[in-house]
C-alpha positions as CSV (number, residue, x, y, z in Angstrom):
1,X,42.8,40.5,122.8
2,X,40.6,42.8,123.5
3,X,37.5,41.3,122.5
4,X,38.4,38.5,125.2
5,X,38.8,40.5,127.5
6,X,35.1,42.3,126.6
7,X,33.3,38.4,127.4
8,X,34.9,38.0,130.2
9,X,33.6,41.5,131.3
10,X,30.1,40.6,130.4
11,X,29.6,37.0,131.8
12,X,30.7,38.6,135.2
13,X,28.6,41.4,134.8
14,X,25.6,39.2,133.8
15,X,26.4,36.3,137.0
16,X,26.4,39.5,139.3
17,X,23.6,40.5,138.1
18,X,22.0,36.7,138.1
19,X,23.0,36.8,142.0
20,X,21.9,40.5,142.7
21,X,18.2,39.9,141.3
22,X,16.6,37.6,143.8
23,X,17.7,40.4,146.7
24,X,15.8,43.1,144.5
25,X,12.9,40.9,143.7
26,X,12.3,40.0,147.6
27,X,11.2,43.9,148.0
28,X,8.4,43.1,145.5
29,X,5.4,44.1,146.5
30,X,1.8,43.6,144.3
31,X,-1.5,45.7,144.7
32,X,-3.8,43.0,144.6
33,X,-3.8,40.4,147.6
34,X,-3.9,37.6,145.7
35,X,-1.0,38.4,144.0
36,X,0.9,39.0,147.0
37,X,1.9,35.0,147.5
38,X,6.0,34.3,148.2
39,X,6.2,32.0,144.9
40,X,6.0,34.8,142.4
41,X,9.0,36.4,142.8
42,X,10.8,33.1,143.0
43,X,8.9,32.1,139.6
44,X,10.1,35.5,138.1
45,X,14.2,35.3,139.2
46,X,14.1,31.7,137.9
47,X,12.4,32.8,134.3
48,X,14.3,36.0,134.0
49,X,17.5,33.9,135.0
50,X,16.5,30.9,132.8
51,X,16.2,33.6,129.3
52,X,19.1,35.3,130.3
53,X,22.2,32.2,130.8
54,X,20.2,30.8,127.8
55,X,20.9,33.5,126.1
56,X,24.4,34.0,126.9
57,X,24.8,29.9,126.1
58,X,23.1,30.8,122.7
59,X,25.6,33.5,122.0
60,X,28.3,31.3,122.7
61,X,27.5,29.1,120.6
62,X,26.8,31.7,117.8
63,X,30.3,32.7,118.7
64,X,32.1,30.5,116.0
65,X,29.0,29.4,114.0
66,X,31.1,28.2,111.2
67,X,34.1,25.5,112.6
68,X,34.0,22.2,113.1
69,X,32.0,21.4,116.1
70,X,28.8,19.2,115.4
71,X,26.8,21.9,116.3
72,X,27.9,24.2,113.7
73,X,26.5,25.0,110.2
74,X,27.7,22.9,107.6
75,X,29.1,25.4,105.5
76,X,31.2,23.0,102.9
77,X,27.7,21.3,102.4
78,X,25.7,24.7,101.5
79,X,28.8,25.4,99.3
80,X,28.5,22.5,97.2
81,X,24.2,23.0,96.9
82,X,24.8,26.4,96.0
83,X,27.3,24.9,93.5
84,X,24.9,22.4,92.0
85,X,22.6,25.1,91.9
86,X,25.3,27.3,89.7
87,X,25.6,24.5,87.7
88,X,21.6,23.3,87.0
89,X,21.5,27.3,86.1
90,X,24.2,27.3,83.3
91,X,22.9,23.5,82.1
92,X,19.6,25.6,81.8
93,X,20.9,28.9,80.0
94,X,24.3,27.8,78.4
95,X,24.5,23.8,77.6
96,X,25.7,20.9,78.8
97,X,29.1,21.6,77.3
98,X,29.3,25.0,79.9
99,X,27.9,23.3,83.0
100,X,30.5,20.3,82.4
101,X,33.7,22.7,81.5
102,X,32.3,24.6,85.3
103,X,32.4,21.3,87.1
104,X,35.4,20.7,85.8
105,X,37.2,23.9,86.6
106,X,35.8,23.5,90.1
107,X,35.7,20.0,91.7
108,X,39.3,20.4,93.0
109,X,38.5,23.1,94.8
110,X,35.8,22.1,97.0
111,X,36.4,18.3,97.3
């Protein structure tokens, strides 16, 4: 599939660019003496390398958002709230007799 194939392409892309930054960074140079110490650019490829695999660990994660890992949403569990919240609506506007005939008509689908 092609949007495999697009990943793949962009975690390369962003580990070549991860290795290739230090080399640029070493040709850093800063107007002010006392900026000019060999620990800056060392303290920038680590940042700049730190936000960006976080970010691609972040997007990997946000990749399936909604199966069954433990670090996914808990989507059954939002379903039913918003459910109970349907159902403390039409208690409110239509009865007990409307929000018991919904509950009814629903539980098997969702439990």
């Amino acid at each position: 599939s092609t949007l495999v194939h697009i990943r793949q392409m962009t975690k390369t892309l962003l580990y070549v660019w991860m290795f290739t930054v230090p080399l640029a960074l070493v040709h850093v140079r800063f107007n002010n003496n006392h900026l000019n110490h060999p620990l800056i650019p060392m303290v920038l490829v680590f940042m700049t390398t730190f936000g960006f695999i976080g970010l691609e660990f972040v997007s990997d994660e946000m990749d399936d958002a909604f199966g069954n890992d433990p670090s996914d949403f808990d989507s059954l569990g939002l379903a039913q709230i918003m459910i109970e919240d349907c159902y403390t609506s039409i208690l409110k506007l239509d009865g007990k007799d409307a929000a018991f005939a919904l509950r009814k008509r629903l539980r098997p689908k969702y439990e």
